[in-house]
DRENLUMLO-528400 format. One record per residue (C-alpha): x, y, z; residue in three letters. Coordinates in steps of 0.2 Angstrom, whole numbers, padded with zeros to 4 digits, always signed. Layout:
// residues N
XYZAla...
END
This chain:
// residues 609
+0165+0316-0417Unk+0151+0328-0414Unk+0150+0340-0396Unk+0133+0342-0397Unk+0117+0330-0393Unk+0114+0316-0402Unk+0100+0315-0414Unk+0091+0305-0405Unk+0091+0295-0389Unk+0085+0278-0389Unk+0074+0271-0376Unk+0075+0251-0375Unk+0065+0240-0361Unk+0076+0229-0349Unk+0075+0212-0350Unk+0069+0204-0335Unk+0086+0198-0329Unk+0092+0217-0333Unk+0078+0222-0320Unk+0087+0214-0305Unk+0104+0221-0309Unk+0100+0238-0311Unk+0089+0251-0305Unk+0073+0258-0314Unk+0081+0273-0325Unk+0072+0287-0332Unk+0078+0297-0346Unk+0092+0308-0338Unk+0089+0326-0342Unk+0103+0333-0355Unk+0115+0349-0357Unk+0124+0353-0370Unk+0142+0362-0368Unk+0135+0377-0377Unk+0122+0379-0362Unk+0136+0380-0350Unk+0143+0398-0343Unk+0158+0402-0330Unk+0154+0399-0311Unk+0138+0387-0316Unk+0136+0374-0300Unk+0134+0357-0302Unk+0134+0340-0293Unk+0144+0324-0295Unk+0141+0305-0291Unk+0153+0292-0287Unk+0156+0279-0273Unk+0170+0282-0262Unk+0166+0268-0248Unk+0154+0252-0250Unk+0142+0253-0263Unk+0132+0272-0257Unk+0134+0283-0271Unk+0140+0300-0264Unk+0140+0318-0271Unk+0154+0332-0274Unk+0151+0350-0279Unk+0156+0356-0296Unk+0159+0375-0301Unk+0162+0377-0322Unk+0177+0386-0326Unk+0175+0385-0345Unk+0176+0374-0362Unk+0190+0370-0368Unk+0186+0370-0389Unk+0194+0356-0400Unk+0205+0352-0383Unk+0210+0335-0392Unk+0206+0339-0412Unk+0192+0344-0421Unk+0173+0345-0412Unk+0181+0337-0397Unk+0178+0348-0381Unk+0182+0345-0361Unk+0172+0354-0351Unk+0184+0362-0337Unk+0179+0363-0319Unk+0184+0364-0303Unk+0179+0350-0288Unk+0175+0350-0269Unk+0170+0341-0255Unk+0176+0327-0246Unk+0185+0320-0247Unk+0194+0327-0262Unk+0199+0344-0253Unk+0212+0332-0246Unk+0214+0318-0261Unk+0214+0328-0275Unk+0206+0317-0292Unk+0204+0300-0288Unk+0209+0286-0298Unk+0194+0276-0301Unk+0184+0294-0303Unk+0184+0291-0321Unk+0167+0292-0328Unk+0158+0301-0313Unk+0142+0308-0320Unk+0141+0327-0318Unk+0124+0337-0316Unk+0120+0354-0319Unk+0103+0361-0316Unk+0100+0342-0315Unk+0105+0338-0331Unk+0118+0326-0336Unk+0135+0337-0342Unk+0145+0323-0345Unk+0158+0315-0334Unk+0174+0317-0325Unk+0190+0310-0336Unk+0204+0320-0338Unk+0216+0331-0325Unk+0234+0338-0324Unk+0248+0328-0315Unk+0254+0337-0298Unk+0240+0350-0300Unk+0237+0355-0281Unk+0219+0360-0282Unk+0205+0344-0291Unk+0202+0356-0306Unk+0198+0342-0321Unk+0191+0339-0337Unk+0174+0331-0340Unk+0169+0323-0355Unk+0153+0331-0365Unk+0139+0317-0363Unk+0134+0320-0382Unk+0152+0313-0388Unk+0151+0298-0375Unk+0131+0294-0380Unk+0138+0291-0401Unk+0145+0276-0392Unk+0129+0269-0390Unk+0124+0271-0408Unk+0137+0258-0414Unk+0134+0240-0416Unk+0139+0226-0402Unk+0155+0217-0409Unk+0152+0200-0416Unk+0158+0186-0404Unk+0172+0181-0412Unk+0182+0198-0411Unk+0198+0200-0403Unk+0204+0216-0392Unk+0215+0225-0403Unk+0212+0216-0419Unk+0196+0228-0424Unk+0206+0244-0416Unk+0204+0260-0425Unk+0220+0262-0435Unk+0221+0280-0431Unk+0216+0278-0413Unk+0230+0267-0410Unk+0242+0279-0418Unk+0236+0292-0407Unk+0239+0281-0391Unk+0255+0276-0397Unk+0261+0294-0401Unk+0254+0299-0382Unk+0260+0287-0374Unk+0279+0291-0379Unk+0278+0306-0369Unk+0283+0303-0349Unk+0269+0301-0338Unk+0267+0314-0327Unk+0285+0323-0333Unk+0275+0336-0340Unk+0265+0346-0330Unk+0254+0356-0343Unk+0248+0340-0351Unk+0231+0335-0350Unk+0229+0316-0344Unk+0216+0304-0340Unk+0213+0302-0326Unk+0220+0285-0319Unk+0208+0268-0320Unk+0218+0256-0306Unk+0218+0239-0309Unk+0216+0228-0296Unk+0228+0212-0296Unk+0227+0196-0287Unk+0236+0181-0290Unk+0251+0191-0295Unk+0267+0192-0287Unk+0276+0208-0280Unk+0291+0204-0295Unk+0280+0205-0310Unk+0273+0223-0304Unk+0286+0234-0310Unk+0286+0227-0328Unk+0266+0226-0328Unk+0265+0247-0320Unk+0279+0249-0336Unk+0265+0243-0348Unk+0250+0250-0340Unk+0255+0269-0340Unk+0254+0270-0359Unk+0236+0266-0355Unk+0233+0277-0340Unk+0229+0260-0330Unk+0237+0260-0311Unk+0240+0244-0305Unk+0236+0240-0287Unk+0238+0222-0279Unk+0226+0214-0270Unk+0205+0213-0276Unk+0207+0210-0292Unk+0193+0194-0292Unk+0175+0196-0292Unk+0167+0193-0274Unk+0151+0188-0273Unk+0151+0189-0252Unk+0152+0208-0253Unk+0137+0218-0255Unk+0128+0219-0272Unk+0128+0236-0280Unk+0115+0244-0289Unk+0119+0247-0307Unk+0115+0265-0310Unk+0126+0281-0313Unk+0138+0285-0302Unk+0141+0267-0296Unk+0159+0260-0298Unk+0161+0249-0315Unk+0173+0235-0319Unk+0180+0229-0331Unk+0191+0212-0330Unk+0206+0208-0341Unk+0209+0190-0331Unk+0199+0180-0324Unk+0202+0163-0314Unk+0216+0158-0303Unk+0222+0176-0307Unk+0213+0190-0308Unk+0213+0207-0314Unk+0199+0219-0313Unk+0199+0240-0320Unk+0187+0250-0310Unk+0180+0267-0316Unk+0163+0274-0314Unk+0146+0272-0324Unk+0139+0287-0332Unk+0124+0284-0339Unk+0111+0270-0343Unk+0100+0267-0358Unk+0090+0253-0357Unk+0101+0238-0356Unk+0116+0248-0363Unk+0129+0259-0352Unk+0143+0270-0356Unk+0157+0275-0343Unk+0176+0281-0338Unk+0175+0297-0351Unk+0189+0288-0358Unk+0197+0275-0365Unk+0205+0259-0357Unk+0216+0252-0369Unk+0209+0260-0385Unk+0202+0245-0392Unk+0187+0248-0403Unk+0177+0233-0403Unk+0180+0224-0388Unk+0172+0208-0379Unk+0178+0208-0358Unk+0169+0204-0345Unk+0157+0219-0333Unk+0157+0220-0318Unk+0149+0230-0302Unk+0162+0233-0290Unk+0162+0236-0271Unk+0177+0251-0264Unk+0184+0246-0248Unk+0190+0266-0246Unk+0200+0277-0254Unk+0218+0279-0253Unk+0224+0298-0249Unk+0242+0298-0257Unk+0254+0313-0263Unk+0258+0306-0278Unk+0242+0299-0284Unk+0226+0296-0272Unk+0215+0279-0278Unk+0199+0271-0275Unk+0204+0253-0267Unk+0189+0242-0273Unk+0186+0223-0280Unk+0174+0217-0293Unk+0157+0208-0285Unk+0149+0201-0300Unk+0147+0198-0318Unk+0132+0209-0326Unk+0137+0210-0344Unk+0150+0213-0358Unk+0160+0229-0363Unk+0158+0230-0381Unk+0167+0247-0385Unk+0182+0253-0379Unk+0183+0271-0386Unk+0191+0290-0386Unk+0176+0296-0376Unk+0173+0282-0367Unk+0168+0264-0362Unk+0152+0256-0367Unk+0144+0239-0363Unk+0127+0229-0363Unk+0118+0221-0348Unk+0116+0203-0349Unk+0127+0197-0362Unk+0145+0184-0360Unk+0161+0189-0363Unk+0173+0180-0373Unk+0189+0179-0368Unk+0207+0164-0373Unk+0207+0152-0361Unk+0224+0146-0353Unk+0232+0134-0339Unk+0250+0135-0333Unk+0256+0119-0326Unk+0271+0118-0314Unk+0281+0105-0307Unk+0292+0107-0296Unk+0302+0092-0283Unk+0293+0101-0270Unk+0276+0103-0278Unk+0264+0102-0292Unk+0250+0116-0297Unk+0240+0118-0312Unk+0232+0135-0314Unk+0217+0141-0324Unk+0212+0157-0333Unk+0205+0167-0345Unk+0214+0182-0355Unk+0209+0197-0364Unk+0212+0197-0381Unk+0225+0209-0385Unk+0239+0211-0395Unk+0251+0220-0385Unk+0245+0215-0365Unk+0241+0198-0367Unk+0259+0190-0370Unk+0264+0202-0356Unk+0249+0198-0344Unk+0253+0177-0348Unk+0272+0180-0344Unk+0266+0187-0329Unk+0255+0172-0322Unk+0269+0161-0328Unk+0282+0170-0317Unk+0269+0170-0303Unk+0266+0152-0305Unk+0284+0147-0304Unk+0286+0157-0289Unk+0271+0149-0281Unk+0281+0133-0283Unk+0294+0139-0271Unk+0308+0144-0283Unk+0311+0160-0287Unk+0329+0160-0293Unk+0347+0153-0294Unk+0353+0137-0300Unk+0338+0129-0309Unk+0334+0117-0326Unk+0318+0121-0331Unk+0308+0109-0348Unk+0295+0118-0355Unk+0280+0112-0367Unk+0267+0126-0375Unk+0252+0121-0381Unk+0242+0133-0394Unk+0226+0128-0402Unk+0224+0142-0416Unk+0206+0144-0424Unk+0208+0138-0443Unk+0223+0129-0439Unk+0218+0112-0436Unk+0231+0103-0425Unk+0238+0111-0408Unk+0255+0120-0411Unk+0266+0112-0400Unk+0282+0119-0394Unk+0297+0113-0384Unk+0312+0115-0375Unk+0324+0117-0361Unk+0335+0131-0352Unk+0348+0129-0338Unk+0360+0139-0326Unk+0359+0153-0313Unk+0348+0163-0325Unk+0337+0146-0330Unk+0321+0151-0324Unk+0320+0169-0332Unk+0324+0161-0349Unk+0310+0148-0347Unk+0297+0159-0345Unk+0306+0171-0358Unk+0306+0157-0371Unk+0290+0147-0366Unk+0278+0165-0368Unk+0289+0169-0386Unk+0279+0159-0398Unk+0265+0166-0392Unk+0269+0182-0391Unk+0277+0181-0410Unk+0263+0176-0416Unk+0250+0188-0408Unk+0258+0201-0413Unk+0264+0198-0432Unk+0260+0210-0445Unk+0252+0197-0456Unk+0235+0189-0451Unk+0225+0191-0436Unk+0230+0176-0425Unk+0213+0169-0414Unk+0222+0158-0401Unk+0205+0148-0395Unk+0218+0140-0379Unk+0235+0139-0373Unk+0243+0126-0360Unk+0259+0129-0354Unk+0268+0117-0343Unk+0285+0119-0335Unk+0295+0105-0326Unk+0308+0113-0312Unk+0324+0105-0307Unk+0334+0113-0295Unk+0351+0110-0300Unk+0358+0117-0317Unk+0361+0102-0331Unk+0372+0112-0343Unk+0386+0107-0354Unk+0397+0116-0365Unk+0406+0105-0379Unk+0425+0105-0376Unk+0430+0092-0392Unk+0427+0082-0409Unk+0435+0067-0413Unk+0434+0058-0430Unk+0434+0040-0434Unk+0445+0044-0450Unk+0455+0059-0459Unk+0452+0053-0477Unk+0434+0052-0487Unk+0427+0049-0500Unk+0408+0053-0509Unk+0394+0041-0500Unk+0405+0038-0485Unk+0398+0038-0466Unk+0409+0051-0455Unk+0409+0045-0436Unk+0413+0058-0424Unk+0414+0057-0405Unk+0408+0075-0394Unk+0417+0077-0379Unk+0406+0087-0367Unk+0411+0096-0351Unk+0394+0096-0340Unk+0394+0110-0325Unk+0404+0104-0309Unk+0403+0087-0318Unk+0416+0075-0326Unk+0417+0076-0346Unk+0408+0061-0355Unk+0406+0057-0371Unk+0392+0056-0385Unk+0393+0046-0402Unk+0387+0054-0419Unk+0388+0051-0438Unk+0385+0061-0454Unk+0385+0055-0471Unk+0393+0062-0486Unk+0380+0062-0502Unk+0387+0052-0515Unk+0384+0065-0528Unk+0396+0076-0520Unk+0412+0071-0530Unk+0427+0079-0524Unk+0432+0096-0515Unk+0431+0102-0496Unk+0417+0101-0484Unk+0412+0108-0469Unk+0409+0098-0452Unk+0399+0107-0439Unk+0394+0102-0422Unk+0386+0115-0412Unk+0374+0118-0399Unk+0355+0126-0403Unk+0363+0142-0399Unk+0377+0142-0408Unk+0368+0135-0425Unk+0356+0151-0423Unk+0369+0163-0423Unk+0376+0152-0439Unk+0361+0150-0447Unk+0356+0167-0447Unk+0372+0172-0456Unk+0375+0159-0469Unk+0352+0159-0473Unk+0346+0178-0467Unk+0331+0175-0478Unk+0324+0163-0469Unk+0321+0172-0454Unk+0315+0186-0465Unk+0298+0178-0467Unk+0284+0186-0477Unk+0267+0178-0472Unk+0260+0167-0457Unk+0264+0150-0462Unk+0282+0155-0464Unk+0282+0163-0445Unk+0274+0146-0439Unk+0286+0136-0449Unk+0301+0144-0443Unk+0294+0145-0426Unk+0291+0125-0427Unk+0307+0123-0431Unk+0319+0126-0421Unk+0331+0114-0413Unk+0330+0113-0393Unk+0342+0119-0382Unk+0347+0100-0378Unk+0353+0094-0394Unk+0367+0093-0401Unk+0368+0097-0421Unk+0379+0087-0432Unk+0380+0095-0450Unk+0391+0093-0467Unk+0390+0111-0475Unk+0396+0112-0495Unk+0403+0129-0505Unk+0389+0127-0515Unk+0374+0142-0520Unk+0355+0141-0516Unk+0343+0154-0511Unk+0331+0157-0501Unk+0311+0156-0508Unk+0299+0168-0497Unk+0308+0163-0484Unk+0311+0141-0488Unk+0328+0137-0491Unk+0332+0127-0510Unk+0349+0122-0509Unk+0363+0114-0522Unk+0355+0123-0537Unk+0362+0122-0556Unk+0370+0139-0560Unk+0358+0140-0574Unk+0341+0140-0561Unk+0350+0154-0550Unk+0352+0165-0564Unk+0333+0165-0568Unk+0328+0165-0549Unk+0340+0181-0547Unk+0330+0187-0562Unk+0314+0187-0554Unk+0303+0203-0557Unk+0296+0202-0538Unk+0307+0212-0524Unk+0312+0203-0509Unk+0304+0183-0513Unk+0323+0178-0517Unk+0340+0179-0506Unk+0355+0169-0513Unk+0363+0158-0502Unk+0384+0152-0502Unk+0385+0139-0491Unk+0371+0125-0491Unk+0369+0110-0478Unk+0371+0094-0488Unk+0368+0081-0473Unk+0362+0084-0455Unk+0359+0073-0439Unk+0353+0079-0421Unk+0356+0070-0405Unk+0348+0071-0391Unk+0356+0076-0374Unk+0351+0078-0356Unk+0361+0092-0354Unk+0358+0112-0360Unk+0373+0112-0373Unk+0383+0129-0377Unk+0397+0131-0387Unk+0402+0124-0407Unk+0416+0114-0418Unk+0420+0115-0434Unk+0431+0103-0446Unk+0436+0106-0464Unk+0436+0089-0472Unk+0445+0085-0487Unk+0435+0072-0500Unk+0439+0062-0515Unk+0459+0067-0513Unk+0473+0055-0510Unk+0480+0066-0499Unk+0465+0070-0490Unk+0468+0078-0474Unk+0455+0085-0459Unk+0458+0102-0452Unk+0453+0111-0438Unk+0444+0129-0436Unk+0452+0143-0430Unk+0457+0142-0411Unk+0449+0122-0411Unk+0460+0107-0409Unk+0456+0088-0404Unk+0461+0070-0401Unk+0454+0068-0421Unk+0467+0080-0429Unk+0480+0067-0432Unk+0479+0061-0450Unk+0476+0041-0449Unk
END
């Protein structure tokens, strides 16, 4: 990244529609950081009520060489006027264009945590102008999928250090994030994810309003950026910096380090600014859509007048005894924010719909349409008891999340529709016993079994099931398992750990695809015999010949032997949200066959017959 001027500064007509958003802009005057000398005095812009663009004084202090690596420098100087004398830095400063001699410096980004006089950093306009000089981001892209390796290893090595803990770090100076939409529960969970980013959040604003007054695009006006849109909304407001034509550059910053980036701009309106000990903020809301951000970068942000943003489209629909509500948004693209920004409307939702917490049974049913995958992804379940609700949104959001951020392929999800069904009592049922229609077998026989099920603060009833034996299976001991979804995870993952060991996409979305709901109830005959696992697929009951050659495979990590294959399986469908397991050890193909019970299980079926 070069300090100085860029070679050349590109002069571009406005389209006509550009013409009504933004003020005619001359070529701003530059000034290099080697021009600059101790005690200069310059000027700043920025809105701190409405849409007036204001001025604060500037005094240089210095140049602080190589502040953040290499041929990166921040100008340091000192700020007055009001109302920062009282203030302090602002949050929503970021990107205040700074003059001297009436030529453009650069602009205000960066301060110290706690410091008691506004002395900050401004970012050197020749680093934030090579933003300019790259080329719009195709259409398609998805925030976070084009990031800068290095830049994100950088933010994630920053961002392990506690904000605001260390008092000699240099920060960015705060962008707030205005939320609406959102409930007061979500908020701590959402500031925990924001402050890696340097994003405040602030409740209340965060939809564009086209009733407030219009603003004037020009430097020193306040600039937004939303991440949703729609029935929620959140908006990030900084400060523009500089105008070329129909593209801008702003904050001095990044936002979310995201390289090639597609979000909606905005112009914003501030209703005031917020004087506060701990961190001072502009309180503002977004007014209209001008444009597109198409870089999100160390120096700053840049965007181009006029164009769409593209952003995934999602609804969350909840039904409740009381109520039924459908939501609409749309969602940045973004690995790590978007699951948590969906979980987010997805709590809010549900506490729109009059239930917050306790006793609850809540069915839920995702939706994802994935480019290049044909057929919607479709996922269901079900989760009950006093903590019902938290789990619902937990497991409803987890596909998605999974998927969005695996290590394997970018994952494009075009929409998502989720859809959650409330009841307000917990239907939950834990199985208490097994009985069986007979204590002998033999190969090819049908193996009937009765579940006794104890609901919560309900009488037991009972559920019929059967399971076959394979006739090829001649004579030794198998295994009956009856568990609940839960249970047969914690199983499953011991006796096949390479399934859930996946490799690739395909496998993520098959395991995903496949697991059994919380409602069923899992009936399965497991033999003493080897298989293995193939990237991920289990093979099972394989001739000791074909395991020796898969174990003799020349490719690490494609093969993991398995002990204990699944010869026969059937699932039943409850009503209830099951918990618990038995196990049976049957004897087949022996006169004196026998059934026994696992350790610490007995049953009306234990008696021989």
């Amino acid at each position: 990244m070069n300090s100085g001027l860029p070679k050349r500064i590109r002069f571009t007509l406005m389209l006509p529609v550009v013409l009504i958003l933004s003020a005619p802009v001359q070529s701003a005057s530059l000034l290099d950081v080697s021009e600059l000398r101790r005690g200069m005095q310059g000027v700043g812009r920025t809105v701190f009520r409405g849409t007036r663009i204001d001025t604060f004084q500037v005094e240089i202090l210095g140049v602080l060489k190589n502040a953040f690596g290499p041929k990166t420098n921040i100008i340091l100087a000192m700020l007055s006027g009001d109302p920062l004398e009282t203030t302090g830095g602002i949050a929503g400063m970021s990107g205040s264009p700074v003059y001297v001699d009436g030529r453009l410096i650069g602009a205000v980004a960066y301060g110290w945590a706690f410091s008691i006089e506004p002395i900050m950093g401004i970012t050197p306009i020749g680093e934030m102008l090579e933003i300019l000089e790259r080329p719009d981001a195709a259409a398609h892209t998805s925030i976070g999928g084009s990031t800068s390796s290095l830049e994100m290893q950088l933010s994630n090595v920053f961002s392990t250090i506690p904000e605001g803990l260390d008092v000699g770090q240099m920060q960015r100076v705060k962008t707030p994030v205005y939320m609406s939409g959102f409930s007061s529960e979500v908020l701590p969970g959402l500031r925990e994810a924001f402050a890696s980013f340097g994003l405040l959040p602030v409740q209340g604003g965060g939809g564009t309003d086209e009733s407030l007054p219009e603003p004037t695009l020009e430097p020193g006006a306040a600039l937004g950026v939303q991440l949703i849109r729609g029935d929620f909304n959140m908006t990030a407001i900084g400060t523009l910096t500089h105008i070329e034509g129909d593209r801008l550059v702003g904050f001095g910053h990044p936002m979310l380090f995201s390289g090639s980036t597609r979000l909606p701009m905005t112009t914003a309106f501030i209703h005031d600014v917020v004087a506060s000990q701990i961190q001072s903020f502009k309180l503002g809301a977004a007014v209209k859509q001008v444009g597109v951000i198409t870089q999100d970068r160390a120096p700053g942000i840049g965007g181009v007048i006029g164009k769409e943003a593209e952003m995934m489209q999602a609804s969350i629909s909840v039904r409740s005894p009381n109520r039924a509500e459908t939501f609409e948004m749309e969602v940045l693209r973004n690995r790590e924010l978007s699951p948590l920004l969906i979980q987010s409307a997805v709590v809010s939702s549900i506490l729109s719909a009059e239930k917050a917490r306790g006793e609850a049974t809540i069915r839920t049913t995702l939706k994802l349409q994935i480019d290049g995958r044909g057929d919607a992804l479709e996922f269901m379940n079900v989760y009950a008891g006093s903590r019902g609700l938290g789990e619902g949104v937990m497991g409803v959001t987890r596909p998605m999340m999974f998927l969005l951020t695996n290590p394997f392929e970018k994952v494009r999800v075009a929409s998502a529709e989720f859809d959650l069904t409330i009841d307000e009592t917990i239907k939950a049922a834990r199985i208490e016993s097994i009985r069986l229609d007979r204590s002998r077998f033999e190969p090819g026989d049908r193996v009937g079994l009765t579940a006794t099920l104890r609901p919560y603060l309900r009488e037991s009833f009972t559920v019929g099931s059967s399971v076959t034996i394979p006739s090829y299976f001649r004579e030794g001991m198998l295994t009956l398992r009856v568990s609940s979804a839960r249970a047969h995870l914690t199983q499953e993952s011991k006796r096949i750990p390479g399934y859930f060991h996946v490799n690739d996409l395909d496998a993520l979305i098959h395991v995903l695809e496949n697991e059994h709901r919380n409602d069923a109830l899992i009936v399965e005959l497991l033999a003493n015999r080897p298989g293995a696992t193939v990237n991920g697929i289990e093979v099972s009951s394989l001739p000791p010949s074909v395991m020796v050659a898969m174990k003799g495979s020349r490719q690490s990590g494609n093969v993991r032997p398995v002990n204990q294959t699944v010869v026969s399986e059937t699932i039943e469908q409850t009503d209830y949200v099951l918990s618990g397991q038995q196990i049976v050890f049957l004897s087949v193909g022996k006169e004196d066959g026998a059934i026994r019970f696992g350790p610490g299980q007995s049953g009306p079926g234990a008696k021989k017959k």
